[in-house]
C-alpha positions as CSV (number, residue, x, y, z in Angstrom):
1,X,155.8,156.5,-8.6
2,X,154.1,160.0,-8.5
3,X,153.0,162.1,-11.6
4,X,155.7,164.3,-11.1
5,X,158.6,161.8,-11.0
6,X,157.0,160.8,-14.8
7,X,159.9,162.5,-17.2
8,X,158.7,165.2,-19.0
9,X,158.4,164.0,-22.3
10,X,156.3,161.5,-21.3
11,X,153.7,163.6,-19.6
12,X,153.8,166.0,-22.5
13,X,153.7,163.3,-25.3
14,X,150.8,160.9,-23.5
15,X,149.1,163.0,-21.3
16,X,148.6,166.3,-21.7
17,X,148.3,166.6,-25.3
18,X,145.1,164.1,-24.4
19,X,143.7,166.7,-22.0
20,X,141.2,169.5,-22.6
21,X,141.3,173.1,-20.8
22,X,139.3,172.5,-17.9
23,X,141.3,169.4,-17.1
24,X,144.6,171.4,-17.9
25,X,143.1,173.5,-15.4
26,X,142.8,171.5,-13.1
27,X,146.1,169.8,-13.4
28,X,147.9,173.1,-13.1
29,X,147.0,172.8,-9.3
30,X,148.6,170.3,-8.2
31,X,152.2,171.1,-8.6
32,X,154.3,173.8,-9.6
33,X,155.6,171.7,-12.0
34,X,152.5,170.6,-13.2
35,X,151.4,174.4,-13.5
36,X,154.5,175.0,-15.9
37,X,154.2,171.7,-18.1
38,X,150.2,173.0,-18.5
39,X,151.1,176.3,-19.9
40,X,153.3,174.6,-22.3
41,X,152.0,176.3,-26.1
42,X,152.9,172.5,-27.8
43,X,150.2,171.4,-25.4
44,X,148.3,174.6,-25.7
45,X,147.8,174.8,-29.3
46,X,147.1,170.8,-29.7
47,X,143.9,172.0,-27.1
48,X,143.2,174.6,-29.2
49,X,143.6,172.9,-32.6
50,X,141.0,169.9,-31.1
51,X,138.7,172.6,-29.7
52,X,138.3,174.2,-33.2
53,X,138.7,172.1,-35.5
54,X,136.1,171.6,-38.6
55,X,134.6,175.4,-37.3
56,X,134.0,178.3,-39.0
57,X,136.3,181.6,-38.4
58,X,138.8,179.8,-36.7
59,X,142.5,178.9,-38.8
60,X,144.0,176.0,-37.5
61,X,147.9,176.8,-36.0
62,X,146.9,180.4,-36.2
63,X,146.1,182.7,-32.7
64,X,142.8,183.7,-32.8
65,X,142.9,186.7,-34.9
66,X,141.4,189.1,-32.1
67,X,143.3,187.5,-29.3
68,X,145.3,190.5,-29.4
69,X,142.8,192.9,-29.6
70,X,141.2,193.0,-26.4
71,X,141.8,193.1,-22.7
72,X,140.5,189.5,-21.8
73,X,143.2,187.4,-24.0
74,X,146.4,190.4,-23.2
75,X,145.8,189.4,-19.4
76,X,147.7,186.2,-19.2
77,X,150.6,188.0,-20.7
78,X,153.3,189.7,-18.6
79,X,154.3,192.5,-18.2
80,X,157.9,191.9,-20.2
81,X,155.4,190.6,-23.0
82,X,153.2,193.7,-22.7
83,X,156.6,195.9,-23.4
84,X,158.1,194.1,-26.1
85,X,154.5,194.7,-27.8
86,X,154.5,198.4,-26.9
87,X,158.2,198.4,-28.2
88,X,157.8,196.4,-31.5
89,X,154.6,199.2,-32.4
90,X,157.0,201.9,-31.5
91,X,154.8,203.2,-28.6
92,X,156.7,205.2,-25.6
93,X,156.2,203.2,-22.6
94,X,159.7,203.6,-20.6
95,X,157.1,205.5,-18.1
96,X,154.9,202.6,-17.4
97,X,154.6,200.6,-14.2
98,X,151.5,198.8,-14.2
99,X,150.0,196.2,-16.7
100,X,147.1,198.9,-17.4
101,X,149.1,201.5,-18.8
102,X,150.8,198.9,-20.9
103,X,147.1,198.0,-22.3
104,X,146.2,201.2,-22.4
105,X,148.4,202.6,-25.0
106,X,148.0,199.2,-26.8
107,X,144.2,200.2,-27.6
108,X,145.0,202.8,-29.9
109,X,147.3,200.1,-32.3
110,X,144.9,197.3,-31.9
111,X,143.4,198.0,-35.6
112,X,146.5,197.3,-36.9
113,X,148.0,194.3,-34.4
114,X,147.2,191.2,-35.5
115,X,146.0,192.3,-39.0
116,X,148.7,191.5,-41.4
117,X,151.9,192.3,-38.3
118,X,154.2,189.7,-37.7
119,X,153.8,189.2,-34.0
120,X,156.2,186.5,-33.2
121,X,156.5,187.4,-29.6
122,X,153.0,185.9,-28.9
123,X,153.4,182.9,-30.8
124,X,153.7,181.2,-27.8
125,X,150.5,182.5,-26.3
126,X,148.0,180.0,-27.5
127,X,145.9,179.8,-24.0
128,X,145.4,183.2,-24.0
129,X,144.4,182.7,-28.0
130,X,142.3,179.5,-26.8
131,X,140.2,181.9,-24.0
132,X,139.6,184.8,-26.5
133,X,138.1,182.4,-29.1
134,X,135.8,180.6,-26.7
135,X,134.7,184.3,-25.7
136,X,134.6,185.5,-28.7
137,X,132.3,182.1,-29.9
138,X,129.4,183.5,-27.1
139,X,129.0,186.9,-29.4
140,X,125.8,186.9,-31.5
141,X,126.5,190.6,-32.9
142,X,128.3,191.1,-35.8
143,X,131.3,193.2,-36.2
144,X,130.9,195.6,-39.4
145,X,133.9,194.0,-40.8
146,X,132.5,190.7,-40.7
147,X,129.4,191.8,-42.2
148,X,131.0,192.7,-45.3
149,X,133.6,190.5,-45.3
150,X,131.8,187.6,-45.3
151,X,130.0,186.3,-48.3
152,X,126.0,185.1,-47.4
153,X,123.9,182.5,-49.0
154,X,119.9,184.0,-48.5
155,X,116.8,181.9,-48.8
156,X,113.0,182.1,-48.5
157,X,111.9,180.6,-45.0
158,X,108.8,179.4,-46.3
159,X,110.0,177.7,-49.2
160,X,113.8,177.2,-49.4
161,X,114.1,175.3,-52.6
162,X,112.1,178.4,-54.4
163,X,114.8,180.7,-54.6
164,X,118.8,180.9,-53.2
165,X,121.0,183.9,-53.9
166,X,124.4,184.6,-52.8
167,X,124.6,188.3,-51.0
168,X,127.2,190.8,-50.4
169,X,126.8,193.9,-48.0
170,X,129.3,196.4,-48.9
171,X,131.2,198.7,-46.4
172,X,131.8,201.8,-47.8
173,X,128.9,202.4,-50.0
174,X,126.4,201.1,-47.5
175,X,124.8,199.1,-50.5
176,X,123.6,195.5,-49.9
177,X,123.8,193.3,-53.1
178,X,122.2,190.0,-54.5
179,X,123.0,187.9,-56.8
180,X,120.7,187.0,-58.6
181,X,117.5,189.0,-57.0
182,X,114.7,187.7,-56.5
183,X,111.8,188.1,-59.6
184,X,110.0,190.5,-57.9
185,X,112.6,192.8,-57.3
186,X,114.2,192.9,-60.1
187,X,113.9,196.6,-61.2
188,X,115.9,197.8,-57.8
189,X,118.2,200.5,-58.5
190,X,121.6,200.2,-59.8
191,X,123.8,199.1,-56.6
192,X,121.4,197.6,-54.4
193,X,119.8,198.5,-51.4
194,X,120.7,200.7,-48.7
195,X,121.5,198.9,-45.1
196,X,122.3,200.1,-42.0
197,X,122.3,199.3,-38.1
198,X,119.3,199.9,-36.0
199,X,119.9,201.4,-32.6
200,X,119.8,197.8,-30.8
201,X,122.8,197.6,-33.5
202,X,120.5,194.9,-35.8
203,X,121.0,195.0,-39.2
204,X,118.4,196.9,-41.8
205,X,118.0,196.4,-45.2
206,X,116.2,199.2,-47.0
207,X,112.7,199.6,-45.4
208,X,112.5,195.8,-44.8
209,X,111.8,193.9,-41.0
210,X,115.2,194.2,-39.1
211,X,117.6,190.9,-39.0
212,X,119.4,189.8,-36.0
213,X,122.3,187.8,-36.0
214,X,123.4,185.0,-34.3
215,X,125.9,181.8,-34.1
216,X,125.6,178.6,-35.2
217,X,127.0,175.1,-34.0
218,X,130.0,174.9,-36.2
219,X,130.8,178.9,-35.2
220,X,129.6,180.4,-38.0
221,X,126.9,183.3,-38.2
222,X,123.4,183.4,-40.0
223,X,121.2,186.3,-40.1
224,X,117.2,186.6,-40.4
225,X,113.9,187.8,-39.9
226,X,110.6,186.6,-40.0
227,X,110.7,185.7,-43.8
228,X,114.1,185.5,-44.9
229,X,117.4,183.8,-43.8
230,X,121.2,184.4,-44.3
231,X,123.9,181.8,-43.5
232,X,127.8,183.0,-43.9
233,X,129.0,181.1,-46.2
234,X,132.3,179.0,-45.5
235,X,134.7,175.9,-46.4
236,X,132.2,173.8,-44.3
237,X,128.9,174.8,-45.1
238,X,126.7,171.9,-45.9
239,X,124.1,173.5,-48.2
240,X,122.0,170.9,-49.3
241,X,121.8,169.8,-45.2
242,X,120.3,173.3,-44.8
243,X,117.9,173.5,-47.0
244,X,116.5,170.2,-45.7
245,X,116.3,171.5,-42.3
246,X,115.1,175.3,-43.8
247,X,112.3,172.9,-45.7
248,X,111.0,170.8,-43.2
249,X,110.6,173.5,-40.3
250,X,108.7,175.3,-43.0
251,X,106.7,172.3,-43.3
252,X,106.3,172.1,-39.5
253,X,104.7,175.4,-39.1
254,X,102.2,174.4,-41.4
């Protein structure tokens, strides 16, 4: 007996769900058949759910929130797919012949795709969601809606158990707010501190040392200079683990 005279439901139920991408990858090779069992989304989103799962800014079930946003996850769809999007947003495409054009007029909605739409047509697109998450999980720079989205826990570097705040940066002001300050900076203005973005696109907080970004481990962001540290808070953020770790490479530069 071969691999493909296995039924289906048996390759599906106690094989492939057990594979990750690259061996779904792989797999997809060998047959035709094996190529359309591996692009099956009840495979698909188990490999996604297993790739994610305990990380920050990913939803379990859910397609990666920007996998519709950009031109690396919209290439595996086709182009049928790309015209019942351009359709469903009420975009003229009765013109278009290639898979560009399609994307093309698809930039200007991608604000609004995938930000409280239904799209039900791409439920089914959870290796494309998969790819645009693993992408997405290489990006150290913050998006401006992250930023101020997310809700930061800030500590000293130097001395970690001296002083925790939770912080907030705020989009349309351009105010950055703690709570509670630390002692000596308590008689800041009403509203906080200015903050902006450098022109390497780091983050500045008043007249303070710039703070670059970058991801953790478990997918989540923290933020820092030379004396200060932000981690984005979240459902799995161990703090008392962090301040350990904070704490003893304090004590190691000692």
């Amino acid at each position: 007996m071969t691999l493909g005279d296995i039924p289906v439901h048996l390759l599906l139920c106690n094989i492939f769900v057990h594979l990750d991408a690259r061996s779904l990858g792989r797999l997809a090779q060998v047959s035709r058949k094996m190529q359309t069992l591996a692009e099956q989304d009840d495979v698909w989103i188990l490999v996604y759910n297993n790739r994610w799962k305990g990380k920050a800014n990913i939803i379990q079930n859910e397609i990666f929130p920007r996998a519709v946003m950009n031109d690396h996850a919209m290439e595996p769809l086709s182009t049928k797919e790309l015209r019942m999007m351009c359709a469903a947003y009420h975009i003229q495409h009765r013109d278009f012949m290639e898979k560009t054009e399609f994307r093309a007029a698809l930039r200007a909605t991608w604000r609004d795709i995938g930000r409280g739409r239904d799209t039900p047509f791409l439920s089914g697109k959870f290796k494309a969601s998969y790819a645009c998450a693993v992408f997405d999980s290489r990006r150290n720079i913050l998006h401006d809606d992250e930023l101020t989205s997310f809700e930061w826990i800030f500590f000293f570097k130097q001395n970690p158990t001296a002083f925790r705040s939770t912080a907030k940066f705020h989009l349309r002001s351009g105010m950055f707010e703690m709570s509670p300050w630390p002692m000596h900076m308590h008689m800041l203005p009403q509203g906080g501190l200015p903050w902006s973005r450098t022109a390497q696109g780091h983050i500045q907080i008043s007249q303070f040392p710039p703070h670059f970004s970058t991801r953790l481990s478990d997918n989540s962001f923290l933020i820092e200079n030379q004396h200060v540290i932000f981690f984005q808070k979240w459902e799995g953020f161990n703090e008392q683990a962090t301040v350990q770790e904070l704490q003893q490479a304090a004590d190691e530069e000692e």
